[in-house]
C-alpha positions in Angstrom: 11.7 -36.5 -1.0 12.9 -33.4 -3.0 11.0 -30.0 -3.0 8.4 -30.1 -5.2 9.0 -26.5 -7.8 6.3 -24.9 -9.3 5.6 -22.4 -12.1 2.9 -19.8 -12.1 2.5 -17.6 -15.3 2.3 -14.3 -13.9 -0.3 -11.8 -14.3 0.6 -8.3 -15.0 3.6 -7.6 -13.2 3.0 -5.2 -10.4 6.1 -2.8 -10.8 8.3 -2.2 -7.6 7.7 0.7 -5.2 9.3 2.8 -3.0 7.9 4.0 0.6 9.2 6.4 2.9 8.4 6.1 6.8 9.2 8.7 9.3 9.4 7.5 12.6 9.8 9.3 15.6 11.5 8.2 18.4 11.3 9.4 21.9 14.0 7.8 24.1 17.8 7.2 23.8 17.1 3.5 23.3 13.9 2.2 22.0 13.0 -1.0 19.8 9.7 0.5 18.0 7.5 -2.7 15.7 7.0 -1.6 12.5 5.6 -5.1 11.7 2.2 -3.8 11.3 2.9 -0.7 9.1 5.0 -3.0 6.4 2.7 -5.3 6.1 -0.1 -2.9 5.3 2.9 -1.6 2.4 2.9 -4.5 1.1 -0.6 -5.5 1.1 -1.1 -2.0 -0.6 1.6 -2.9 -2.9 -0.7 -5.5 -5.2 2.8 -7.7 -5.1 1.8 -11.6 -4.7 5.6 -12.5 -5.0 8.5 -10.6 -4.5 11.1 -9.0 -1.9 10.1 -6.1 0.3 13.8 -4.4 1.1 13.9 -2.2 4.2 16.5 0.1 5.5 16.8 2.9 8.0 19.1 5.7 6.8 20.8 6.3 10.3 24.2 4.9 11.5 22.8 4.8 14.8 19.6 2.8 14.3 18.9 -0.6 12.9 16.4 -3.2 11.9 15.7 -6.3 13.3 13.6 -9.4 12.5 13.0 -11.3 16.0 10.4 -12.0 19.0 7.9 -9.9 19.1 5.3 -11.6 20.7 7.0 -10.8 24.3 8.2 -7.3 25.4 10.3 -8.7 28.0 12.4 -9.6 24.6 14.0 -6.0 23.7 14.3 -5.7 27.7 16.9 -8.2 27.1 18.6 -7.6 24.3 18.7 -3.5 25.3 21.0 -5.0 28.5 22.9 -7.5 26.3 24.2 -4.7 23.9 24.5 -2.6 27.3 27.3 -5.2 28.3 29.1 -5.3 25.1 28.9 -1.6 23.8 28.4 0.6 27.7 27.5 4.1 26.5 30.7 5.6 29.1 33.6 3.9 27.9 37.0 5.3 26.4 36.0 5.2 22.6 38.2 6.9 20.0 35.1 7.9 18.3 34.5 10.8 21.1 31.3 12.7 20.6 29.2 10.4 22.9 27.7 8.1 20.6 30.2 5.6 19.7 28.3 2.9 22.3 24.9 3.2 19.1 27.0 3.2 16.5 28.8 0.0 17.4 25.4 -1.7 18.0 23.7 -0.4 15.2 26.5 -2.2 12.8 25.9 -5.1 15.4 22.1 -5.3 14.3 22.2 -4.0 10.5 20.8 -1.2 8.8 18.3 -3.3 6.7 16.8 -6.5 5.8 15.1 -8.0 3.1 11.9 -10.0 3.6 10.2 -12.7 0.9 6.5 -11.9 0.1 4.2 -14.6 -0.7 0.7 -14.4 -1.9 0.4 -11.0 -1.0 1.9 -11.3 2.5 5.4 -11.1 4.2 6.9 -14.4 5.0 7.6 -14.0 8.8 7.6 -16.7 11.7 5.1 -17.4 13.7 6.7 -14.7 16.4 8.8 -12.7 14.0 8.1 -9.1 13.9 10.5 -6.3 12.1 11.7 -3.6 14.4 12.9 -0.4 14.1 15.9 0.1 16.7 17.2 3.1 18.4 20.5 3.5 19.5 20.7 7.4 19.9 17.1 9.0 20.5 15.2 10.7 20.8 15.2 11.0 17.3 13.2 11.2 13.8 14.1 8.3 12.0 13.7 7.9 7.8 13.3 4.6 6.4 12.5 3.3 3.5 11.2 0.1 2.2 10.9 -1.3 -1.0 8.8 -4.2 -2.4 9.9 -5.9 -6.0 7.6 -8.2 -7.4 9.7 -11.3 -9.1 
């Protein structure tokens, strides 16, 4: 059976908005959940249906959408990027932080998220984190939410 489309005449249209977050971090690596403080943005927001766009403003810290329901999780990805990107290693990018930049472009500097009736559309263990390649740092993002 095809997907059933439907068509809601929308109210006034919320216009889109802009948030800054700054987030400190306090160890080299660190995979901080920012699910929490999004969601409140985008309950705040007043926007049923839309996008909420978020990106950190660091090449050497990313975003991620995945498990956050067990902290062994970033335990094990922190060791998998260990194993491809070891912080001593003869890089041509010399000044010591070539191993965060390559897994910061591994990872993304942003994502975009669908909101639905007022709520972002994660899975039932998704959660949005801020990750740190480079710390201790303070780390700017910003995230913004567009009704349709």
């Amino acid at each position: 059976m095809a997907p059933q489309l439907s068509h809601v005449a929308p109210a006034e249209r919320t216009p889109s908005q802009m948030h800054k977050l700054e987030v400190e971090t306090f160890t080299r690596v660190a995979f901080k959940d920012m699910t929490n403080e999004i969601e409140k943005l985008v309950t705040s927001s007043g926007v049923q249906n839309g996008v909420c766009h978020i990106a950190v403003l660091h090449t050497t810290a990313a975003i991620l959408v995945n498990e956050n329901d067990d902290p062994a999780f970033t335990k094990d990805l922190d060791e998998f990027l260990a194993r491809l990107a070891p912080r001593e290693r003869g890089y041509h990018h010399s000044d010591g932080n070539c191993d965060a930049h390559l897994k910061a472009s591994l990872m993304g500097s942003s994502k975009s998220l669908l909101v639905e009736n007022g709520q972002l559309v994660l899975g039932r263990w998704q959660g949005i984190y801020l990750c740190e390649f480079d710390g201790p740092r303070r780390r700017s993002l910003r995230i913004k939410i567009v009704a349709d």
